[in-house]
C-alpha positions as CSV (number, residue, x, y, z in Angstrom):
1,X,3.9,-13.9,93.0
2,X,3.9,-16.8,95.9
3,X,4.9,-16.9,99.1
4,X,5.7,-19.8,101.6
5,X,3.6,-17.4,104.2
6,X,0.9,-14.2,103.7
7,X,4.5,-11.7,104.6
8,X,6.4,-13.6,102.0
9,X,3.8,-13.2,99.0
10,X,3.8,-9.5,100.1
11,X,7.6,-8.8,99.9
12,X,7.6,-10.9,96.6
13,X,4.9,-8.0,95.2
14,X,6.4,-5.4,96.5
15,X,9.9,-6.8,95.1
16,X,8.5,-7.5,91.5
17,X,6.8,-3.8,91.0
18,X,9.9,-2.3,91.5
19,X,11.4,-4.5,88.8
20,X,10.9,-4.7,85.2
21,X,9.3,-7.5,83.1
22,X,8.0,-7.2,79.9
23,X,8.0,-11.5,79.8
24,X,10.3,-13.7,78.2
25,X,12.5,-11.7,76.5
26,X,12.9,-8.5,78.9
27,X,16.2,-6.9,78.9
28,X,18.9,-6.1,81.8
29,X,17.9,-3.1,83.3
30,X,19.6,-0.8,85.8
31,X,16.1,-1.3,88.1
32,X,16.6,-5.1,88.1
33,X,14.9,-7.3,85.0
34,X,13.2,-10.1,86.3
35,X,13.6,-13.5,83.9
36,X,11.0,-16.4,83.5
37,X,12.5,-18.8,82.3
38,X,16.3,-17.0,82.7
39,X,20.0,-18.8,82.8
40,X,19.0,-21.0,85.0
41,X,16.7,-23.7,83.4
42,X,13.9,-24.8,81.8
43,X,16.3,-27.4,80.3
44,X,20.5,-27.1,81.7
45,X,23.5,-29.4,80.4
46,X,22.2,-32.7,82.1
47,X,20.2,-32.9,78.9
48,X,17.4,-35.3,77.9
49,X,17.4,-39.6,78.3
50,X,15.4,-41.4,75.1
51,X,13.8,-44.7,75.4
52,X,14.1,-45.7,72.0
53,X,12.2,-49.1,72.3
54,X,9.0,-47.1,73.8
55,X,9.8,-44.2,71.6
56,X,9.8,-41.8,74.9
57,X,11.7,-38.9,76.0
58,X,12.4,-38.4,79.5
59,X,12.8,-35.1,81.0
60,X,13.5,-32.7,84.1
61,X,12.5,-29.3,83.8
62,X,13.6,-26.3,85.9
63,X,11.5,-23.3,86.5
64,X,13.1,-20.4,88.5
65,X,12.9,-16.9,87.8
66,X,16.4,-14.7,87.5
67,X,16.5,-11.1,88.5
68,X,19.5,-9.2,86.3
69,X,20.5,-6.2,87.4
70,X,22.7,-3.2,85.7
71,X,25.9,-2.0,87.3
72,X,27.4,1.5,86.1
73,X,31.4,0.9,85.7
74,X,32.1,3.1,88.4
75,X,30.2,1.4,90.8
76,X,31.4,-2.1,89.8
77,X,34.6,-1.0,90.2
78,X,34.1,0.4,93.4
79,X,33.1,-3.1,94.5
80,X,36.1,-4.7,93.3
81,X,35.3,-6.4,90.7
82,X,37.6,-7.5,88.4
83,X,37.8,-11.4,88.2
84,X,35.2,-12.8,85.8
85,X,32.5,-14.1,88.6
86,X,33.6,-11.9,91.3
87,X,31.2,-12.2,94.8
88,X,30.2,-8.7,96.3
89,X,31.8,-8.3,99.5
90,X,30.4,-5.0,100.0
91,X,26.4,-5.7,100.3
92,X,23.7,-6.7,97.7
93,X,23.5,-3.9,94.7
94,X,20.8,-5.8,93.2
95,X,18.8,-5.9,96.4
96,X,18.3,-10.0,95.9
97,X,17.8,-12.3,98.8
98,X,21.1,-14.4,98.5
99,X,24.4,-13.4,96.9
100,X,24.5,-13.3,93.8
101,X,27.2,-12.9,90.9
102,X,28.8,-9.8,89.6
103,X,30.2,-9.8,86.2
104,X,32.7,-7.5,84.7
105,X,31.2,-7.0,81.5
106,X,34.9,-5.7,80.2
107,X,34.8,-3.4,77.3
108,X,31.1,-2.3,78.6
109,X,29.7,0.4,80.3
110,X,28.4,-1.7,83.0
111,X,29.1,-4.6,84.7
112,X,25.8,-6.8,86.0
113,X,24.0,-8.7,88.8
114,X,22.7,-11.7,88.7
115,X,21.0,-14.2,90.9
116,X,17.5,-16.2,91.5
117,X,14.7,-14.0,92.6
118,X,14.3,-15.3,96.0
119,X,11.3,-14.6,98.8
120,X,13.4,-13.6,102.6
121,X,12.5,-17.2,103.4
122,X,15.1,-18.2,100.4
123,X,11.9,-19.7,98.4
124,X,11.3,-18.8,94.7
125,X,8.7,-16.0,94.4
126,X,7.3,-17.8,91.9
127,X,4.2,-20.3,93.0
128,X,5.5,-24.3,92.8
129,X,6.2,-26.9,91.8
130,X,9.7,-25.4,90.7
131,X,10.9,-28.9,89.1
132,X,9.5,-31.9,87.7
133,X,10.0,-35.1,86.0
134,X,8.0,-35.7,82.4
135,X,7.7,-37.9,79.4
136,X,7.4,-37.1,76.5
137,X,5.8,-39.8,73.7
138,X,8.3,-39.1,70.5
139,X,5.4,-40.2,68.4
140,X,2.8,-37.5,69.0
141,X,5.1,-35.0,70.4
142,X,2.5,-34.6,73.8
143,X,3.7,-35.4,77.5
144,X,2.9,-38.3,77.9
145,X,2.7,-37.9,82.1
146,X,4.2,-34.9,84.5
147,X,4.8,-35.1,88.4
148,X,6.9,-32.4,90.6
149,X,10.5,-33.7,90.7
150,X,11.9,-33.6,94.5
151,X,11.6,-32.2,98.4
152,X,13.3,-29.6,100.0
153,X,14.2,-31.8,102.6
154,X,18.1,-30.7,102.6
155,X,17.6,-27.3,102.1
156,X,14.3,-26.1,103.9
157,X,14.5,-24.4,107.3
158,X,14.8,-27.2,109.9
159,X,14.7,-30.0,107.2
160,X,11.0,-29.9,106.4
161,X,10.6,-32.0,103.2
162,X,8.0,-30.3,101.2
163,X,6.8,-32.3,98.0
164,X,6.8,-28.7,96.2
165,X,9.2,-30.1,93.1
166,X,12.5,-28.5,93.5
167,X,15.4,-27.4,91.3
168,X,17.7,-30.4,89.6
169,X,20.6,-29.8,87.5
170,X,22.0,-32.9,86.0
171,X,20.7,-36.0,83.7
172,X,19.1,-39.0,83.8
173,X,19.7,-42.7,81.8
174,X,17.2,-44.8,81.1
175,X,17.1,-48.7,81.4
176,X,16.2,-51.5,78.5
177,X,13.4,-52.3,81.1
178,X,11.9,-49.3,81.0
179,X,13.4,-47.2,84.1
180,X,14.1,-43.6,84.6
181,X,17.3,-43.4,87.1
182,X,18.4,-39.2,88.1
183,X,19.7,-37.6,91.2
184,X,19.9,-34.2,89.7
185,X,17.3,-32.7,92.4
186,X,18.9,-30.6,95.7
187,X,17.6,-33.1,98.2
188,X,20.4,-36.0,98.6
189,X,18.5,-38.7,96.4
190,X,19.0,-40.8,93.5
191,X,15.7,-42.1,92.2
192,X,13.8,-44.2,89.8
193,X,10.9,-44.1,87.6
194,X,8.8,-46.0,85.7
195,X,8.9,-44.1,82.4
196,X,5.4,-45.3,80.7
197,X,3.7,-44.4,83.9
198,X,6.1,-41.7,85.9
199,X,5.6,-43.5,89.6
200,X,8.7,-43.5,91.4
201,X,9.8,-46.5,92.1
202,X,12.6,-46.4,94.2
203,X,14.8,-43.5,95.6
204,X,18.2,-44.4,97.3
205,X,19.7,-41.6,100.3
206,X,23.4,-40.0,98.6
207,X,26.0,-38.7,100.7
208,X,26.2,-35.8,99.1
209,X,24.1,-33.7,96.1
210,X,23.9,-35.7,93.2
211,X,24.3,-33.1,90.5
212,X,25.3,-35.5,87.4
213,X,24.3,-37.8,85.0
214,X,23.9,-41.4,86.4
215,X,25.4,-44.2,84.3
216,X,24.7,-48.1,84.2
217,X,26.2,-51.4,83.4
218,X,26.6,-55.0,84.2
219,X,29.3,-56.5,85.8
220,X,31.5,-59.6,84.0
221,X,32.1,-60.9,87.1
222,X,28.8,-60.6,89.1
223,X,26.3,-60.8,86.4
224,X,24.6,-58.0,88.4
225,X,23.2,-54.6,86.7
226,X,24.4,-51.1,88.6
227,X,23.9,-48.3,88.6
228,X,26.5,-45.4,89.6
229,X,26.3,-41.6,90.3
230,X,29.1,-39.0,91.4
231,X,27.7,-37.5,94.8
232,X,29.2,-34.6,94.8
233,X,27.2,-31.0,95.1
234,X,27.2,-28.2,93.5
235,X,28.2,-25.0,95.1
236,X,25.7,-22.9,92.6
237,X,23.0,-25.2,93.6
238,X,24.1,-25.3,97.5
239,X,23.7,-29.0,97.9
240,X,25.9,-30.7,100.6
241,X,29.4,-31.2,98.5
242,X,31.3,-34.5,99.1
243,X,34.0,-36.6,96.6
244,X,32.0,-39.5,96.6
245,X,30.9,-42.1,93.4
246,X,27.8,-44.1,94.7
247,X,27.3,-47.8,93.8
248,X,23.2,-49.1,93.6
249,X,23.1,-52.4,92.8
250,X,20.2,-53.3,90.8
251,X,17.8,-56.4,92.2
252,X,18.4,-59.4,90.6
């Protein structure tokens, strides 16, 4: 357990003993089942990007643990739920920091809770870095390099931009010349990395949460290479939400 202070570690402890974990594979309890790695993670829909002339594999993992909780029918009933994905209006059954989901569960005896196992800051109790970036060589099947992926400049308590590698859900696409470009990540950013090496080269500020796969091309008209992400959150992920598509225009 980890905790942004000495109070939040403590609550984290006290939190997990009262919860069940047998590891990987622990089942939904009606105490609250903690999951490492859960739904959320260590790989999502945004999927991998291959550089096939350098044979590498470019990745973001996720690491966040999930805690699932049991409802009796009665109970879930009594909360109203009856819409798959129904929000509690009536308090936190679960006891988890934030909101999270109840399910119905039809044809079940119980419906269920579920939501990331959060410190009362709103941090993982689980130490950092919660995200990263990685390549992997295709050839000898080892990471080839690994760095924490993000800030939590947009969603940290009066904007503090910790390097602590942060949550990303989305993919990346990776250039003939051997760049990595993904927003993916909760801060507002799209960036770009050097995939032989993982340095960042380049990040570029988005409007909004860039939770989606970046595409590139080259203009007929221009000559120029771009590259182009929807900006526009995710309300899951609590990113700023926005309608925009960003244009970055590649040097030339």
């Amino acid at each position: 357990m980890w905790g942004a202070t000495v109070f939040d570690q403590m609550l984290c402890r006290i939190e997990f003993r009262k919860r069940r974990y047998d590891g990987q594979f622990t089942p939904p309890t009606l105490q609250g089942s903690i999951g490492f790695p859960d739904i959320f993670g260590v790989f999502n829909w945004g999927s991998v990007a291959v550089d096939p002339e350098r044979q590498l594999m470019f990745v973001n993992p996720t690491w966040l643990p999930y805690l699932t909780k049991l409802i009796p029918r009665d109970e879930a009933e009594a909360l109203g739920v009856v819409p798959f994905g129904t929000k509690s209006s009536h308090g936190n059954p679960a006891g988890l920091h934030v909101n999270g989901y109840i399910y119905p569960q039809s044809g079940t005896p119980y419906g269920s809770m579920a939501g990331p196992f959060l410190s009362s800051w709103g941090f993982p109790c689980s130490r950092p870095p919660w995200g990263a970036v990685a390549a992997v060589d295709l050839r000898t099947q080892k990471v080839l390099w690994q760095r924490p992926f993000g800030t939590t400049r947009d969603v940290a308590p009066l904007g503090m931009p910790l390097p602590t590698g942060v949550f990303s859900l989305g993919g990346a696409v990776v250039t003939r010349g051997g760049v990595a470009f993904i927003g993916a990540a909760i801060d507002n950013y799209l960036r770009a990395y050097d995939v032989q090496t993982g340095k960042e080269l380049w990040r570029g500020r988005l409007p909004a949460g860039g939770q989606a796969t970046p595409m590139t091309y080259v203009s007929e008209h221009t000559g120029r290479q771009y590259v182009v992400i929807a900006s526009g959150g995710h309300a899951s992920m609590r990113t700023t939400p926005g309608d925009y598509v960003v244009a970055f225009a590649l040097p030339n």
